[in-house]
C-alpha positions as CSV (number, residue, x, y, z in Angstrom):
1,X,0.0,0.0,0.0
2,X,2.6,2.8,0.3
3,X,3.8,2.1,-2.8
4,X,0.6,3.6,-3.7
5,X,1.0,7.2,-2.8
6,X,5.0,7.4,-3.3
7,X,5.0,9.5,-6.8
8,X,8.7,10.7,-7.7
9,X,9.9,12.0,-10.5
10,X,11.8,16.0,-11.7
11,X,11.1,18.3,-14.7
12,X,12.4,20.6,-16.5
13,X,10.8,23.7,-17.2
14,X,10.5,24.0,-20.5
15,X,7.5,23.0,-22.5
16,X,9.0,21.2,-25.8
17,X,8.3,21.8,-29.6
18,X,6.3,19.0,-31.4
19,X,7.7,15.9,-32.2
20,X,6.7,13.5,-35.1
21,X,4.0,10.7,-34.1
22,X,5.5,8.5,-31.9
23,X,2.2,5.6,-31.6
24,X,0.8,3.1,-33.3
25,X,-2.5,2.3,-33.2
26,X,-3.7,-1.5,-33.3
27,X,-7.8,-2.2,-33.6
28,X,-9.2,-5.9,-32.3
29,X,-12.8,-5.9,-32.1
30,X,-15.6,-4.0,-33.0
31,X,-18.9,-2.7,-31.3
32,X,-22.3,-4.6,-32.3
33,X,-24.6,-3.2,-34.8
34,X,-22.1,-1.1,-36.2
35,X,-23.3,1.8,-38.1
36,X,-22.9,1.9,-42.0
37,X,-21.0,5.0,-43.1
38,X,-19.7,6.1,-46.3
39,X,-16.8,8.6,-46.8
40,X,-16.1,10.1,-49.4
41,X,-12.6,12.4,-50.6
42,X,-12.6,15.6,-49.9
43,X,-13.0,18.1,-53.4
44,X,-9.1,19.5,-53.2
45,X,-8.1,18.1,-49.6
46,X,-4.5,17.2,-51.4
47,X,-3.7,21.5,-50.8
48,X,-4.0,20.7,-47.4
49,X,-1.1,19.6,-44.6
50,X,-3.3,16.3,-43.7
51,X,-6.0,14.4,-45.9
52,X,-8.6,15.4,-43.9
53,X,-11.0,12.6,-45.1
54,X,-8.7,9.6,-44.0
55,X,-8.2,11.4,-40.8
56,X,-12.2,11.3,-40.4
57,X,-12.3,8.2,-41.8
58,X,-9.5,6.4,-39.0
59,X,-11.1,8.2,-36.4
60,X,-14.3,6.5,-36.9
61,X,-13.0,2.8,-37.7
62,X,-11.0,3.1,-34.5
63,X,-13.9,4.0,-32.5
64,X,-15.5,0.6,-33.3
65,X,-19.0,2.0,-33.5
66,X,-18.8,2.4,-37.4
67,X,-18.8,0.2,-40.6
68,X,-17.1,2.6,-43.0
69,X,-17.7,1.9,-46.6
70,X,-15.2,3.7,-49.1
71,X,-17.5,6.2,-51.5
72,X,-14.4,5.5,-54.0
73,X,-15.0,9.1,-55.4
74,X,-14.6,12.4,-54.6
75,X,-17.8,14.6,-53.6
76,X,-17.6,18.5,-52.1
77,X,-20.4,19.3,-50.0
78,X,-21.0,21.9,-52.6
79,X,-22.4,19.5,-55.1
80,X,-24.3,17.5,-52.8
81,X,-27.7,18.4,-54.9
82,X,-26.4,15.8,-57.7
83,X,-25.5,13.4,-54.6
84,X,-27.6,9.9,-55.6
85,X,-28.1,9.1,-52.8
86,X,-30.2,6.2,-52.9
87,X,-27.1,4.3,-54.6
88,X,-25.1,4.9,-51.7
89,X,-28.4,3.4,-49.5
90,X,-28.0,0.6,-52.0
91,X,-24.8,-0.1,-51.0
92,X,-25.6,-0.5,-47.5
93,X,-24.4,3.0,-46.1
94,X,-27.0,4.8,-43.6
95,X,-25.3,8.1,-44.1
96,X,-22.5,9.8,-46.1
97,X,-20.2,12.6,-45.4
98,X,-18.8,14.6,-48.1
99,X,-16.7,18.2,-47.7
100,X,-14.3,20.5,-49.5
101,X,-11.0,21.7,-48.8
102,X,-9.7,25.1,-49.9
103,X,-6.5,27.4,-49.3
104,X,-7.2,31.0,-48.6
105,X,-5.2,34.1,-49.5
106,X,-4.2,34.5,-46.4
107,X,-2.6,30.9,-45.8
108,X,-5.4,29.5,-44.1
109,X,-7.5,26.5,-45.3
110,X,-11.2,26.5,-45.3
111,X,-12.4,23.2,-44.8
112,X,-16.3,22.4,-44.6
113,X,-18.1,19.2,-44.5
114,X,-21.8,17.5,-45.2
115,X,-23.4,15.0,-43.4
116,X,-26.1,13.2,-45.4
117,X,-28.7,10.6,-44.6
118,X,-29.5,8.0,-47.2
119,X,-32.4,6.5,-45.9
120,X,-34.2,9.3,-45.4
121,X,-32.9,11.6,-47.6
122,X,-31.5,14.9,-46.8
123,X,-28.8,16.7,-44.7
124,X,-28.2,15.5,-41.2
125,X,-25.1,17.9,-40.4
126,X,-22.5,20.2,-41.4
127,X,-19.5,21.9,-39.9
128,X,-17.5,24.8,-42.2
129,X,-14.7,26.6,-40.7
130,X,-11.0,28.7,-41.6
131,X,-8.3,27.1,-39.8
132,X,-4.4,27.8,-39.7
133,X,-2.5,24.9,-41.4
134,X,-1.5,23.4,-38.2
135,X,-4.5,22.9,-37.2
136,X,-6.1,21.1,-40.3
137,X,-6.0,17.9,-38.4
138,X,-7.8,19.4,-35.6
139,X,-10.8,20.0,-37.5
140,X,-10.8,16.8,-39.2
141,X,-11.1,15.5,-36.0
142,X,-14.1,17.9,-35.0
143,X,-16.0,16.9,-37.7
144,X,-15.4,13.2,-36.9
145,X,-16.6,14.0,-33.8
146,X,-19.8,16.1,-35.6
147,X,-20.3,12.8,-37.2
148,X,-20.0,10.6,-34.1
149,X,-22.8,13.1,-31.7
150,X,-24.9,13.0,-34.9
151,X,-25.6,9.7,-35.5
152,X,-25.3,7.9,-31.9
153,X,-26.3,11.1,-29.8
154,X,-23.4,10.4,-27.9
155,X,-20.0,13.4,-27.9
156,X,-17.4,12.4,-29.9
157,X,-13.8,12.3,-28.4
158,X,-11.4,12.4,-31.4
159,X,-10.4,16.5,-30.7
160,X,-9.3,15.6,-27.3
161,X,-5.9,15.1,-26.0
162,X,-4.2,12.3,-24.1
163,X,-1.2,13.0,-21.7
164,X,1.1,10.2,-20.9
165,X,5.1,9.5,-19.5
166,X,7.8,8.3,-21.8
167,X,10.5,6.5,-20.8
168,X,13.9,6.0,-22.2
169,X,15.6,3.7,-20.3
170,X,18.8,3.4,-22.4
171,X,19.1,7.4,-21.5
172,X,17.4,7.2,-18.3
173,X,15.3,10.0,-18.7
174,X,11.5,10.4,-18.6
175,X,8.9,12.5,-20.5
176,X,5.4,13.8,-19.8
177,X,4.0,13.9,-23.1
178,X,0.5,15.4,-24.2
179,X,-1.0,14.4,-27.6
180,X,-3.9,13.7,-29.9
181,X,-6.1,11.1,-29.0
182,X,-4.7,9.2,-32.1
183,X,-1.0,9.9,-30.6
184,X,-0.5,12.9,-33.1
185,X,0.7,15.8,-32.8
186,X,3.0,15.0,-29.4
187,X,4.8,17.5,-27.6
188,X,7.4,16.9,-25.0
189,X,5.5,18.7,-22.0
190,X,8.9,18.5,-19.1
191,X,11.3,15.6,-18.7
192,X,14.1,14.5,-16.3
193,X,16.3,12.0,-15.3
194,X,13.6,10.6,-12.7
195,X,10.7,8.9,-13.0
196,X,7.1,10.5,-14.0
197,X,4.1,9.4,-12.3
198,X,0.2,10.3,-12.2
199,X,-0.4,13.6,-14.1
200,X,-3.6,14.9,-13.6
201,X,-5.3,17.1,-16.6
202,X,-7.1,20.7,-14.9
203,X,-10.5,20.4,-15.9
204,X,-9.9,23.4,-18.3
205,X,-7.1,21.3,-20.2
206,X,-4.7,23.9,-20.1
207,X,-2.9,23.0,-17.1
208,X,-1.7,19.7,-15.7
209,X,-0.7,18.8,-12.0
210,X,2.0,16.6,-11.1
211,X,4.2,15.6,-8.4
212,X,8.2,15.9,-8.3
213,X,11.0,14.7,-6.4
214,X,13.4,17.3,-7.4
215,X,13.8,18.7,-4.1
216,X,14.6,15.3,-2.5
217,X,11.0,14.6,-1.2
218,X,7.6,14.4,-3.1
219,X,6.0,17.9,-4.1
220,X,3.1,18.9,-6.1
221,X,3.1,21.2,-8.8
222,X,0.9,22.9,-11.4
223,X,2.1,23.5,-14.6
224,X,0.7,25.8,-17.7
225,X,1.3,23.5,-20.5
226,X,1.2,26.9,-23.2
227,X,3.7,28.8,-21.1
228,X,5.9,26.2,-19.1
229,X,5.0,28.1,-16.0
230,X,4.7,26.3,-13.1
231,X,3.8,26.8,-9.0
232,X,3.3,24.8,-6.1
233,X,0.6,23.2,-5.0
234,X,1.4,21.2,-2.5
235,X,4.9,21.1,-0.1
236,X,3.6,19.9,3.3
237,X,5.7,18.2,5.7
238,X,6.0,14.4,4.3
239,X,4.8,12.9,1.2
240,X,2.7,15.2,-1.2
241,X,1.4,12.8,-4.0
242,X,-2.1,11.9,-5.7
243,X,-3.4,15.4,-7.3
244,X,-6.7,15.4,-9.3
245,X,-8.9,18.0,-9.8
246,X,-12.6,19.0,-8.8
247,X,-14.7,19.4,-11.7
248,X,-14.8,23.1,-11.5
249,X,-11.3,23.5,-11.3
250,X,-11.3,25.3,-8.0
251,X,-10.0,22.8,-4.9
252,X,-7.5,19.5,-5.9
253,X,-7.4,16.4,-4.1
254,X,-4.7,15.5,-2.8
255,X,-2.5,12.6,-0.7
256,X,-0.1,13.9,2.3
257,X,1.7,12.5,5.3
258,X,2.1,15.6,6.9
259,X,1.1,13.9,10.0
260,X,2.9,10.4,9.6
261,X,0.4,8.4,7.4
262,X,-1.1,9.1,4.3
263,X,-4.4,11.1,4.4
264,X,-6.2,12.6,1.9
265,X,-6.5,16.6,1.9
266,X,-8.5,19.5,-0.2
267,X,-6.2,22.5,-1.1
268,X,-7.1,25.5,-3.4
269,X,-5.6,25.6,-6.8
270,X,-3.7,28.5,-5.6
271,X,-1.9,26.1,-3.4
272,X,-3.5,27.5,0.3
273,X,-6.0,25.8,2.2
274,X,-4.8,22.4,3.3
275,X,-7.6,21.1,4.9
276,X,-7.8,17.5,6.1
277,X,-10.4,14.8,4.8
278,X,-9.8,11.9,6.3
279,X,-8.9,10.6,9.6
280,X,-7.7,7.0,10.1
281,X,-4.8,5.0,11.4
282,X,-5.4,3.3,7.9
283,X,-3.5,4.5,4.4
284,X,-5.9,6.5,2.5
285,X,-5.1,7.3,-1.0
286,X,-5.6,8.0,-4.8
287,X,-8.7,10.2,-4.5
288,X,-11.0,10.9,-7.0
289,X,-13.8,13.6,-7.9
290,X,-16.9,12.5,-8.6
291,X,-18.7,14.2,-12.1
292,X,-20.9,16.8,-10.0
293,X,-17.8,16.9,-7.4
294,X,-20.0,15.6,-4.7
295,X,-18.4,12.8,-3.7
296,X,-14.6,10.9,-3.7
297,X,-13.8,7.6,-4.4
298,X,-10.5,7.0,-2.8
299,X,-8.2,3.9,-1.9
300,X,-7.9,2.9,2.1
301,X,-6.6,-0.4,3.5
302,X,-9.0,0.1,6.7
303,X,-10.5,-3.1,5.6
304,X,-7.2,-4.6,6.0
305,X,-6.6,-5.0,2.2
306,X,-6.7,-2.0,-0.4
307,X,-10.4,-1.3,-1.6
308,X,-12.4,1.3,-2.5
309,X,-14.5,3.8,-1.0
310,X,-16.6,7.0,-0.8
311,X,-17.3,9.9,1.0
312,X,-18.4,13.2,0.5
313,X,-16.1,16.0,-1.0
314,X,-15.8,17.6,2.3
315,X,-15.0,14.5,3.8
316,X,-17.0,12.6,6.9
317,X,-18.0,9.0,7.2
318,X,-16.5,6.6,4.5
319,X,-18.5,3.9,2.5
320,X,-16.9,0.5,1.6
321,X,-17.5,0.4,-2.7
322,X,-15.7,-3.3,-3.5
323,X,-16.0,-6.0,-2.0
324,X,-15.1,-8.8,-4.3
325,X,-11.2,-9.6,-4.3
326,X,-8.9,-8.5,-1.8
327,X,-7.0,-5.7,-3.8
328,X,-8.7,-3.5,-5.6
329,X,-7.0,0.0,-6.5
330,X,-6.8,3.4,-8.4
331,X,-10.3,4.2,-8.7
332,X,-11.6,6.0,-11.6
333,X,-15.5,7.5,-12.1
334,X,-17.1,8.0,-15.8
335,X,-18.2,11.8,-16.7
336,X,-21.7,10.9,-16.5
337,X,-21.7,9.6,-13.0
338,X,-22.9,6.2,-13.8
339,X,-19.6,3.7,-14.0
340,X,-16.6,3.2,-11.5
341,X,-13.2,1.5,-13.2
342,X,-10.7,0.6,-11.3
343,X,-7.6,-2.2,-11.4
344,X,-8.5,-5.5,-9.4
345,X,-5.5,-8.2,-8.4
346,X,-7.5,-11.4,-8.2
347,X,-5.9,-14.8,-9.0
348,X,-2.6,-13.0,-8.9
349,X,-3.2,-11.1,-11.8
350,X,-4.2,-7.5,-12.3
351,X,-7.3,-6.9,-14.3
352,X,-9.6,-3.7,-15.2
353,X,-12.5,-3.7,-13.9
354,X,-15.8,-1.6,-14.8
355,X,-19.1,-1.2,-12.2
356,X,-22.5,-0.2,-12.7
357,X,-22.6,2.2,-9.7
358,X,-26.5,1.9,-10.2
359,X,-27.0,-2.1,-9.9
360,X,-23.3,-2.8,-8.5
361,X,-23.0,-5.2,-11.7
362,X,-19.0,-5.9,-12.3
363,X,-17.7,-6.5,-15.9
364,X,-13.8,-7.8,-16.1
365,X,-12.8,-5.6,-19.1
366,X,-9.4,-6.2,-19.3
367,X,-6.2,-8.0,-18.6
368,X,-2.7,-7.2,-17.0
369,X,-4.1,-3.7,-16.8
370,X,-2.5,-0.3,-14.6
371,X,-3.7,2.9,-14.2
372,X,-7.3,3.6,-15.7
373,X,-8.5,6.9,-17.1
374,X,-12.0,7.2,-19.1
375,X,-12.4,9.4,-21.9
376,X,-14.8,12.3,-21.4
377,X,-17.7,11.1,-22.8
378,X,-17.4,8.2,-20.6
379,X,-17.1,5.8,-23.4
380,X,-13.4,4.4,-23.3
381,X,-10.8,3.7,-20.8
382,X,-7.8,3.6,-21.3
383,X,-4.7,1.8,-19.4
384,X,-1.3,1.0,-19.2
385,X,-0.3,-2.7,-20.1
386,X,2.8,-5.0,-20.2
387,X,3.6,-7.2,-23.2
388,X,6.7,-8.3,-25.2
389,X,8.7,-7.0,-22.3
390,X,7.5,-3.4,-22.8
391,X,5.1,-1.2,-21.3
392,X,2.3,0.3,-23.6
393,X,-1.5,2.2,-23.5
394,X,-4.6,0.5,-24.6
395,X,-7.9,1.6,-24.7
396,X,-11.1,-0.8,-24.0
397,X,-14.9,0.5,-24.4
398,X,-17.1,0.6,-21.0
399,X,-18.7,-2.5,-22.7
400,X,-15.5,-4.5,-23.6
401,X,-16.4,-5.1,-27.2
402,X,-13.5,-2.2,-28.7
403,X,-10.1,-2.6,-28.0
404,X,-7.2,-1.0,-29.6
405,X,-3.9,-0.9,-28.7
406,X,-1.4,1.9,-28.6
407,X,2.6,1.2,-28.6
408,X,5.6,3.0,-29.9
409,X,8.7,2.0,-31.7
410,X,11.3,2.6,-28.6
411,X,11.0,2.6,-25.0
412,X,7.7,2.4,-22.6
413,X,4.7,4.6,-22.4
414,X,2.4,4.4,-19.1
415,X,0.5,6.5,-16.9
416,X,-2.1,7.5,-19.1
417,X,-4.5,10.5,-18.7
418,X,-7.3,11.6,-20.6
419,X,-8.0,15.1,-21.3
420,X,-11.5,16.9,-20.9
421,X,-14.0,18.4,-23.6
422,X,-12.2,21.6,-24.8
423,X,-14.3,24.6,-24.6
């Protein structure tokens, strides 16, 4: 257990330029009752930094909710009028997007997009927009998203942003990294010669809090990840580890042993106003807002064994949350309230494990699994895993049926952490 709420690791301070993609993306399984899509190219998408149809187009094969069918022809969303589209119903797509792609005088690209229904007839959707080359990509992966809200009513994730720590062990040196959700775009957010553990996106995904060792004992800090800046958060007497953030950005959670064991305290994001949650001879660690920041699920041993429990955000009586196997750890709860993942040792292995927090149901999602975090929309989780001696993210829907894999050509990546909604 107190490996639990030892995180060590230095920075620099120094936010670092973009690197070239650094993951691989593997797909194994699929969602039932898939939903037929066609794509077609984009009228003039070539003038563009990225082929913003094959970036819509990976985005939705990875999620695993979509059958996409190749349109195998170009169509702008400003000939849509000639569109037949009861040959693309024919085919067996339900809907079709289309779009255009155009280079302004000024260097930007206006990109704009269509999407159709086939069945019905008609337009479902569209998105238009001027962008700056660098951020072509970027609005592929809005409309993507457009596309994924449209047709399963559900927000699409594909604009998001995944932070996650690098590590080089043939330089001994470590990375916090923050990228696309499809691992491009990465940029090198601080990195050391000790080891990274548990960042912690600000609700506001601008910021990320962290813990470092530089100063020979564990201290939180806040860093800006456009400027570099950085401040303290935490330096109490004793271990500082465990940040995470209230949804409204305001208070952190965090774990200290200010007083000789582990307890888990509120502070402002300013960094003042400690204040004590819990109070038992028992390690209490990893705490974890709630969606409407009611509540946090933290990890205690006062059962004897790590489990999981609750209590309210301004702390009181705690309530046992697992009770099947004898270590359960690192809880995590969906954006929508409604599903608690966490990692479960249990025949000596570690395994993810998803709850309905409404009927207590458990479903063993996967395998060999560390350190869960759910996508915003509550949809995925994704977690670090071992294999072929080397350390690498997956990400598994709520449901189990969509896997994919993410893994790099050198060294390890762990400790994911998925970024918010940005405004």
């Amino acid at each position: 257990m107190k490996k639990l709420h030892i995180l060590l690791f230095s920075v620099s301070l120094t936010i670092g330029m973009a690197a070239n993609a650094q993951i691989q993306i593997e797909i194994a399984g699929v969602g039932s009752n898939q939903i037929p899509v066609a794509i077609a190219a984009f009228a003039d998408e070539s003038v563009a930094p990225d082929k913003v149809s094959a970036v819509i187009r990976a985005d939705l094969e990875r999620s695993g909710v979509f059958k996409v069918i190749d349109a195998g022809q170009v169509i702008s969303d400003a000939d849509v009028g000639k569109v037949n589209l009861g040959a693309f119903k024919a085919s067996g797509a339900d809907a079709l997007v289309v779009g255009s792609v155009a280079r302004q005088p000024d260097g930007r690209f206006a990109i704009r997009y269509k999407l159709l229904d086939t069945v019905k007839g008609g337009e479902i959707s569209q998105l238009g927009g001027e962008v700056q080359p660098r951020y072509t990509r970027l609005q592929a992966h809005r409309i993507a998203d457009d596309v994924y809200e449209k047709l399963t009513g559900v927000r699409g994730i594909f604009s998001t942003r995944i932070a996650y720590v690098k590590e080089d062990r043939a330089a001994s040196r470590f990375a916090l990294a923050v990228s696309d959700a499809d691992g491009e775009n990465e940029v090198i957010a601080t990195q050391g010669k000790e080891p990274i553990i548990s960042p912690a996106w600000s609700p506001d995904g601008m910021k990320v809090a962290y813990v470092s060792m530089e100063n020979r004992k564990p201290v939180v800090y806040l860093q800006d990840l456009m400027t570099g800046r950085r401040n303290v958060i935490s330096n109490q007497k004793g271990n500082n580890s465990a940040p995470t953030w209230a949804p409204d950005g305001s208070t952190l959670a965090v774990a200290l042993s200010q007083d000789g064991n582990t307890e888990i305290y509120s502070v402002n994001s300013s960094g003042s106003g400690h204040r004590r949650l819990t109070n038992n001879p028992a390690i209490d660690t990893e705490p974890q807002y709630s969606a409407d920041g009611q509540t946090i699920y933290f990890t205690s041993d006062r059962s004897g064994g790590p489990q999981i429990y609750k209590m309210s955000a301004s702390g009181g009586n705690a309530t046992r949350v697992t009770f099947n196997g004898n270590y359960n750890i690192s809880p995590r709860v969906s954006s929508d309230g409604k599903t608690l993942a966490w990692i479960s040792q249990r025949g000596g292995a570690f395994s993810l494990y998803a709850m309905d927090l409404a009927s207590g149901r458990e479903l063993r999602l996967a395998d060999g699994a560390t350190e869960p975090s759910f996508s915003p929309n509550g949809k995925y989780i994704m977690y670090a895993t071992k294999g072929g001696g080397r350390v690498s993210l997956a990400v598994v829907s709520v449901d189990g049926r969509v896997k994919q894999r993410l893994t790099t050509k050198a060294g390890n990546i762990r400790e994911p952490s998925w970024g918010p909604f940005m405004k």
